[in-house]
Backbone as a ProteinNet text record, in pm:
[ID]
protein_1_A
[PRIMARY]
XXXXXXXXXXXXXXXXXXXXXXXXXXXXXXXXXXXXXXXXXXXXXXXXXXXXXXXXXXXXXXXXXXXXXXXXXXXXXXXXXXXXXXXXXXXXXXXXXXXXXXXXXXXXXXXXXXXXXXXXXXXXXXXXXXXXXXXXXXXXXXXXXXXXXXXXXXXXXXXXXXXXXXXXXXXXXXXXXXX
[TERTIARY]
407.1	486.3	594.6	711.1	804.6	800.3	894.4	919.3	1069	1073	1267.2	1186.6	1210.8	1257.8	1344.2	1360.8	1478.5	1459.1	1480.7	1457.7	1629	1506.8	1643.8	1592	1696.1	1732.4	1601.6	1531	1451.7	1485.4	1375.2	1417.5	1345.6	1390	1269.4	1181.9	1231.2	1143	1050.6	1028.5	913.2	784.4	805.1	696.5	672.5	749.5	783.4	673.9	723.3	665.6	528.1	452.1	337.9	229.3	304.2	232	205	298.9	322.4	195.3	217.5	102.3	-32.5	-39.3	-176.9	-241.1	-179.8	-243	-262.2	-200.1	-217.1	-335	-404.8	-490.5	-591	-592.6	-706.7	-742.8	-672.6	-690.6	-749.1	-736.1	-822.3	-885.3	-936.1	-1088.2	-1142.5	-1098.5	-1205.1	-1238.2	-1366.3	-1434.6	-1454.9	-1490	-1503.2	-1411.2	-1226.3	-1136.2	-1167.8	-1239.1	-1282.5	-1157.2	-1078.7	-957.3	-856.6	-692.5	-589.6	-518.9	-454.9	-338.3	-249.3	-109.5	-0.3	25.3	50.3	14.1	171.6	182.4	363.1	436.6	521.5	658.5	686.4	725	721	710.1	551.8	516.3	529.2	637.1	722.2	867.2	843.9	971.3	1086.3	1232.8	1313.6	1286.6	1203.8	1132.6	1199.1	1281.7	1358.8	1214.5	1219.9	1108.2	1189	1099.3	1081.6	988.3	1106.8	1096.5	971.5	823.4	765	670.3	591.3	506.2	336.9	294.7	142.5	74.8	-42.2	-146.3	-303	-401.1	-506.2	-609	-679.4	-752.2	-911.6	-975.1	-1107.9	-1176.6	-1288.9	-1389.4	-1558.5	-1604.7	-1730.9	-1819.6	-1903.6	-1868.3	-1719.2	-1744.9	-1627.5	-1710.4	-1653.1	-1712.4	-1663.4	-1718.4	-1602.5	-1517.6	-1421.6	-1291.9	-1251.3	-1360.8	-1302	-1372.4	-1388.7	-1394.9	-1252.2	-1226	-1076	-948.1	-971.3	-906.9	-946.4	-980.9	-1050.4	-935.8	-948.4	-929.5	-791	-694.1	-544.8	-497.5	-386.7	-293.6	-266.8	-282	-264.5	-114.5	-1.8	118.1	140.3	101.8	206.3	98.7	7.8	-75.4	-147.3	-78.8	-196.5	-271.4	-404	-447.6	-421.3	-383.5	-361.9	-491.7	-535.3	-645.1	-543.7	-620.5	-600	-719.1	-795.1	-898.9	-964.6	-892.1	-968.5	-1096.9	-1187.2	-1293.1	-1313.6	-1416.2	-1412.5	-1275.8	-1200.7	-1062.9	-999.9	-977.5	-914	-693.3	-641.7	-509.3	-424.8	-424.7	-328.5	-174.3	-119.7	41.2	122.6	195	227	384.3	416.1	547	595.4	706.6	778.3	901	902.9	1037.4	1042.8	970	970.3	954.9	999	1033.4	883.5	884	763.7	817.3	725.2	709.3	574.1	480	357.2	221.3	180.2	49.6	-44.6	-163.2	-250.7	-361.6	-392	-548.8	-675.2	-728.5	-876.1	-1005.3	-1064.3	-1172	-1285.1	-1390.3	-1485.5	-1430	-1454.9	-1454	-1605.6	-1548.4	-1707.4	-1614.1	-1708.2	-1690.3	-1581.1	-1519	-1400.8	-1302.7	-1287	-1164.9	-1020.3	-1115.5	-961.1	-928.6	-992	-939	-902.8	-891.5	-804.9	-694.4	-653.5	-538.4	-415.2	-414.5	-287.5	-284.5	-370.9	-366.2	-330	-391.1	-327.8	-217.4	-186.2	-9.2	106.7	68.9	159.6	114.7	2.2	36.2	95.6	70.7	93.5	299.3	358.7	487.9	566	475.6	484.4	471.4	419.8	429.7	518.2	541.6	650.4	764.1	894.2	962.4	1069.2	1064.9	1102.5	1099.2	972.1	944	952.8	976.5	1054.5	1176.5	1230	1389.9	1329	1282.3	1241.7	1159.3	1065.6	973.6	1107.9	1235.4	1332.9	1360.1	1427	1489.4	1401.3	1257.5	1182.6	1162.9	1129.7	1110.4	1294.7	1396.4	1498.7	1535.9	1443	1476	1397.3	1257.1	1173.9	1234.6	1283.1	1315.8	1385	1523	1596.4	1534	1420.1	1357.5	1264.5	1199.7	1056.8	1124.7	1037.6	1071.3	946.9	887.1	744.2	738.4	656.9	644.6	497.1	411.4	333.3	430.4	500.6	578.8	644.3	715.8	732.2	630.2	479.4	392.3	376.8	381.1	315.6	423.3	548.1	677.2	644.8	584.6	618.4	469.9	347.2	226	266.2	336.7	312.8	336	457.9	519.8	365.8	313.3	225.3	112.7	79.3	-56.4	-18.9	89.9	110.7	94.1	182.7	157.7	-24.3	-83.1	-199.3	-300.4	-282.5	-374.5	-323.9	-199.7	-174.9	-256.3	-247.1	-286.6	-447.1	-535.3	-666.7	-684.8	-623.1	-596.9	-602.9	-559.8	-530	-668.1	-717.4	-790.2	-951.1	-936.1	-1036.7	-1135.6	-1078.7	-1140.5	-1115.8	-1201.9	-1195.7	-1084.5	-1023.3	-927	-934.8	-908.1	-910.6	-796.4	-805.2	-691.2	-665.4	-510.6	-445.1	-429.4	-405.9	-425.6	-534.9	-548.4	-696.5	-615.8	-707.2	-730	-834.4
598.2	505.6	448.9	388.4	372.4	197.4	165.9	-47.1	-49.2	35.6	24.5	-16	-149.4	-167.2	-172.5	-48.3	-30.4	-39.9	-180.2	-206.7	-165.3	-79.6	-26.4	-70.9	-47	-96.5	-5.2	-63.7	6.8	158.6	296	366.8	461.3	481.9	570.7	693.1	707	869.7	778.8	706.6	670.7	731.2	685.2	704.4	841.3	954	1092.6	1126.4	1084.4	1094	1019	965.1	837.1	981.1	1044.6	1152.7	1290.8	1278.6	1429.8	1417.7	1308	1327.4	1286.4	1232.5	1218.1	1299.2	1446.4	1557.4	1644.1	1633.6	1681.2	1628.1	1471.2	1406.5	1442	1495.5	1476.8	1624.1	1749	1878.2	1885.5	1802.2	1766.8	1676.3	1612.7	1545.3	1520.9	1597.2	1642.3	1516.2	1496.9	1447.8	1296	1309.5	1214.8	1092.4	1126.2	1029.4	978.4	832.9	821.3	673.7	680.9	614.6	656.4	627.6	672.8	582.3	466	406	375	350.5	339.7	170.1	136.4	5.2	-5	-143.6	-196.4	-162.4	-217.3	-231.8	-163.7	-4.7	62.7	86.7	65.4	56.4	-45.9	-153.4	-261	-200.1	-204.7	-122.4	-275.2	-200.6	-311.1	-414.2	-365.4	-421.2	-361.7	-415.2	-357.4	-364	-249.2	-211.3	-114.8	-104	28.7	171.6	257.3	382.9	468.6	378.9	442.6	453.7	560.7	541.1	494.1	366.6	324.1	345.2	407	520.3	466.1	355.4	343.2	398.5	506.7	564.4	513.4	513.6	504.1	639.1	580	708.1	708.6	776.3	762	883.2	907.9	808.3	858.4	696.1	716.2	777.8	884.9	956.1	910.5	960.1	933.6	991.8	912.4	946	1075.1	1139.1	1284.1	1386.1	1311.9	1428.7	1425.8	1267.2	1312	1389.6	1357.1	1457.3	1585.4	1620.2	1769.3	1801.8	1761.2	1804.6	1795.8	1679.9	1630.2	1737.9	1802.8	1868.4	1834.8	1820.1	1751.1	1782.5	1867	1843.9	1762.9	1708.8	1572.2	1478.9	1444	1313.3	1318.5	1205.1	1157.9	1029.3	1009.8	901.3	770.9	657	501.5	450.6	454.2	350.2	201.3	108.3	-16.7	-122.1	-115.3	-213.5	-267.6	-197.8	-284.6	-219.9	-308.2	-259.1	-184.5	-17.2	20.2	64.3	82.8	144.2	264.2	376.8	456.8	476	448.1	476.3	577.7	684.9	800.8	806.2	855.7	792.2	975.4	968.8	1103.3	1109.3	1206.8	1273	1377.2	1354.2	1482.4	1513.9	1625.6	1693.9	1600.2	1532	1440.7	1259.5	1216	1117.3	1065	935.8	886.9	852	888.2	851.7	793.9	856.1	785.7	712.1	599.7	548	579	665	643.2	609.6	492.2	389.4	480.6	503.7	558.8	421.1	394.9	348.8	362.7	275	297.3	230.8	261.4	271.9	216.2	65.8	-10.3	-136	-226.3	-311.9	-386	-438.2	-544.5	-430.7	-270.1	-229.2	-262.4	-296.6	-336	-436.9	-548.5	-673.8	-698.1	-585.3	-579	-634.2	-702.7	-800.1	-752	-615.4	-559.9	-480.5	-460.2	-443	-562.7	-661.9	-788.5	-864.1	-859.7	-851.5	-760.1	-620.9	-519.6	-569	-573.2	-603.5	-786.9	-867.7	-976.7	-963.4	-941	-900.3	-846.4	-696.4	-638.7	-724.8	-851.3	-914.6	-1034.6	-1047.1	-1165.6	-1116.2	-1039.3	-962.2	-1096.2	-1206.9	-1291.6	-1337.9	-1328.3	-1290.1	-1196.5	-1057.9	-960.4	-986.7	-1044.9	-1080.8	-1190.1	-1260.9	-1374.9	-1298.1	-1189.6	-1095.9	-1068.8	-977.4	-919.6	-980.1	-1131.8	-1184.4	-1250.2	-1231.2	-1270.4	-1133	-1021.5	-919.3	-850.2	-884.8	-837.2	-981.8	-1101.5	-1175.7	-1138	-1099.5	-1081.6	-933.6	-840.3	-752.8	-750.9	-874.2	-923.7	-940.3	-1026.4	-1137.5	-1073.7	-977	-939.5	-843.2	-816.4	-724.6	-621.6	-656.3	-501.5	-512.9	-410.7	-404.3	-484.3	-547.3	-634.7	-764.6	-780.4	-923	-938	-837.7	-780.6	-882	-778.5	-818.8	-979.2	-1024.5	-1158.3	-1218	-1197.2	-1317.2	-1296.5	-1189.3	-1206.5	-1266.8	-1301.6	-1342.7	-1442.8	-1611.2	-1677.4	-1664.8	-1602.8	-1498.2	-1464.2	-1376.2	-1309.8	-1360.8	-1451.1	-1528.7	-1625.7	-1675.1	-1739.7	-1677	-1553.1	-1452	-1428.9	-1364.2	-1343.1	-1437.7	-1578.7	-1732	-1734.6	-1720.3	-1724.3	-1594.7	-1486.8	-1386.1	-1393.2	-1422.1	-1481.3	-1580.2	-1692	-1777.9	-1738.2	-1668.9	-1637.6	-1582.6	-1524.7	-1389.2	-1481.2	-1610.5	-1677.4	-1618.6	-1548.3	-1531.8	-1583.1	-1600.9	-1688.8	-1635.6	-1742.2	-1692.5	-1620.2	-1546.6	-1506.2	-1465.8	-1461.9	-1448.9	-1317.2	-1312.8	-1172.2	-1091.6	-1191.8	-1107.8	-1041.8	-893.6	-935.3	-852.6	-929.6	-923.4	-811.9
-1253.5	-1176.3	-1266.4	-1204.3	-1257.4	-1306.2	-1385.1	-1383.1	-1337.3	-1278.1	-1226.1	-1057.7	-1048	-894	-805.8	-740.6	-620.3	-501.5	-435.4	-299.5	-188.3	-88.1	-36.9	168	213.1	372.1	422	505.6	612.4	634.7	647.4	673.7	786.5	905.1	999.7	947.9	835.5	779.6	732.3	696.8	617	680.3	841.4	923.6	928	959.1	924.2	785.3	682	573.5	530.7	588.5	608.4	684.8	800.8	899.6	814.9	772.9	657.6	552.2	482	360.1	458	582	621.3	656.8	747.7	776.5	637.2	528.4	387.8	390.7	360.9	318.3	375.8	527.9	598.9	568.5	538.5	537.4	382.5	293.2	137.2	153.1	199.7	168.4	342.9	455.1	556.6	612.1	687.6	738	639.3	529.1	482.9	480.9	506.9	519.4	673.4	693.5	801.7	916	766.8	779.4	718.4	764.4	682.9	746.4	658.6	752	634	707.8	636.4	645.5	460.5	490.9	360.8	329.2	262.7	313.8	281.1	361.2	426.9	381.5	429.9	592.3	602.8	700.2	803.4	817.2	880.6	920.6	1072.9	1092.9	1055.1	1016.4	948.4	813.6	759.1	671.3	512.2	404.8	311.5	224.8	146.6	39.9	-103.1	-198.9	-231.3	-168.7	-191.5	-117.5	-159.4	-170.9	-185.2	-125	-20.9	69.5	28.2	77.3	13.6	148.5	105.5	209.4	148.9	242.5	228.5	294.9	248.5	293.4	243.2	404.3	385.8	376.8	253.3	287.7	308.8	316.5	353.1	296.9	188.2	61.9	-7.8	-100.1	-199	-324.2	-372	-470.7	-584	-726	-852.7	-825.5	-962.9	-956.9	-989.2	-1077	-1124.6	-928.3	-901.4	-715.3	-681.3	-682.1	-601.2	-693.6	-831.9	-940.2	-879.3	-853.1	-895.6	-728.3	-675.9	-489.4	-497	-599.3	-584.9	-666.5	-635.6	-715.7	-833.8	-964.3	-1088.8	-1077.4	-1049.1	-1059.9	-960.7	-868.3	-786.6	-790.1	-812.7	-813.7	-981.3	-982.2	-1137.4	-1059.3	-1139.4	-1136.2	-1191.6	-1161.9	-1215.6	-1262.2	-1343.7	-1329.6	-1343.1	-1239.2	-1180.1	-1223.9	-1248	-1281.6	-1194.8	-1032.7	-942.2	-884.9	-839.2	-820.7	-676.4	-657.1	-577.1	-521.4	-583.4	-517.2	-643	-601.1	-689.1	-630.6	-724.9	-702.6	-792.7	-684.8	-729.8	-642.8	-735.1	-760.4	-688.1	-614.3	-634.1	-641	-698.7	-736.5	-643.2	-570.2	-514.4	-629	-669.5	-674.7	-837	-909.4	-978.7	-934.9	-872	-847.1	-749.2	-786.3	-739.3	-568.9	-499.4	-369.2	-256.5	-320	-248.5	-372	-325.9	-400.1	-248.3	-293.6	-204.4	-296.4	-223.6	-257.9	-161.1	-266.1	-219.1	-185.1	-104.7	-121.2	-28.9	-60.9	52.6	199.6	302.3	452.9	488.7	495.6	572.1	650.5	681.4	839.2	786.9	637.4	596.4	594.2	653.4	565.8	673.1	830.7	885.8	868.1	803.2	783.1	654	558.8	398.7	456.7	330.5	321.8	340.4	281.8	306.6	479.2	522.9	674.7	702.4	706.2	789.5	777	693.4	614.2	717.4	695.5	807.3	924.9	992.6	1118.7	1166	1099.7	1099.4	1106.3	1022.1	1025.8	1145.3	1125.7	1266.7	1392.6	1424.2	1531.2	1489.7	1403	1349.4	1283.7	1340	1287.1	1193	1254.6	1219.8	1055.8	1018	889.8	808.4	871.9	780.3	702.8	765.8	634.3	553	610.5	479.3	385.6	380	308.3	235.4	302.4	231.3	111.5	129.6	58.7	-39.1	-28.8	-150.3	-238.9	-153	-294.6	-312.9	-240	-382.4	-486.6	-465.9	-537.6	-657.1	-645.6	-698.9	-793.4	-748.3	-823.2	-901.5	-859.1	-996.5	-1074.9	-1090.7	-1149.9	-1242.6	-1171.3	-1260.1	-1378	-1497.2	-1601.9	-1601.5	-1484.2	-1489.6	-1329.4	-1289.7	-1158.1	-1141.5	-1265.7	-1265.1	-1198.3	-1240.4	-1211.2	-1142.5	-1057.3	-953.6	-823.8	-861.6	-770.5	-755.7	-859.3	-895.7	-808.7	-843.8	-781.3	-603.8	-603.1	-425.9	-374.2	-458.1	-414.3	-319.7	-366.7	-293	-161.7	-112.4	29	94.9	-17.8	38.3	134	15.6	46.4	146.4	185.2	312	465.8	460.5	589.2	584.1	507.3	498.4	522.8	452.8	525.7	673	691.6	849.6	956.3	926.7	944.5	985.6	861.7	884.4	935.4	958.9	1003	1215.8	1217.7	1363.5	1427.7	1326.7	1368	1317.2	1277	1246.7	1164.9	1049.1	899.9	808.5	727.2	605.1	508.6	443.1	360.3	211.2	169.3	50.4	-59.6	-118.3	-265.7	-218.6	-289.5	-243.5	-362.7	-461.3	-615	-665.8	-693.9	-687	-864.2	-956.9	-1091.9	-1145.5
[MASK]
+++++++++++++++++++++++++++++++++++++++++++++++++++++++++++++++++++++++++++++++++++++++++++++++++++++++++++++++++++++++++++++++++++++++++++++++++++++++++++++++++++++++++++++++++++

């Protein structure tokens, strides 16, 4: 993955490209992907991002990490290790250039109410809040010097839509950072 952040205007292929790597995904790991949804910006129609497609897939089981190595193309997906728990993130490359993170994890009763699901759809019904999202992550992209800091500058944004989000749907709130 790259530390150059380039946030660019909404684009309709995304969705094009979100469908593309999912029938890829589902034709390499089968039955077991018992979820696949397209989740960041991206996935917010009108929504300015970086152009890179993020793909959370549930599975059932989640195996080690050297299974999904073994199944991913080593020329377009490397693995990230992330530190986070229960989630594997492989990064993939078209043509060179980074374009998709798909998050591997387990697929049980919290995965439709992950934070970053309730974030996209929350937006998605509040388009109103898409430009204000805008104008915090190209502020944030000025701002940050890693794509760690990046993340960090747009938390508080975050964690507001998301308390609102749970908030609606009458779940308890939780931290969006996860460390």
């Amino acid at each position: 993955m790259e530390d150059t952040i380039n946030i660019v205007e909404y684009d309709q292929s995304w969705t094009e490209a979100f469908e593309s790597e999912k029938e890829a995904l589902l034709s390499g790991l089968g039955a077991e992907a018992v979820a696949i949804e397209h989740v960041g910006s991206t996935a917010i129609p009108g929504q300015a991002s970086k152009p890179v497609i993020d793909i959370f897939v549930g599975l059932t089981p989640l195996r080690p990490v050297a299974y999904y190595e073994s199944r991913f193309d080593p020329a377009s997906y490397t693995h990230i290790p992330t530190g986070m728990q229960g989630r594997y993130l492989f990064a993939k490359r078209t043509e060179g250039k980074w374009t998709h993170n798909v998050h591997l994890m387990m697929y049980d009763a919290s995965f439709p109410t992950r934070n970053e699901i309730l974030l996209r759809d929350y937006l998605r019904r509040h388009p109103e809040l898409v430009t204000q999202y805008g104008a915090v992550k190209r502020a944030a992209a000025l701002n940050a010097s890693s794509m760690e800091a990046y993340t960090k500058e747009k938390t508080a944004f975050i964690q507001m839509v998301v308390d609102a989000a749970r908030g609606e749907l009458g779940l308890p709130l939780q931290n969006v950072w996860e460390d």
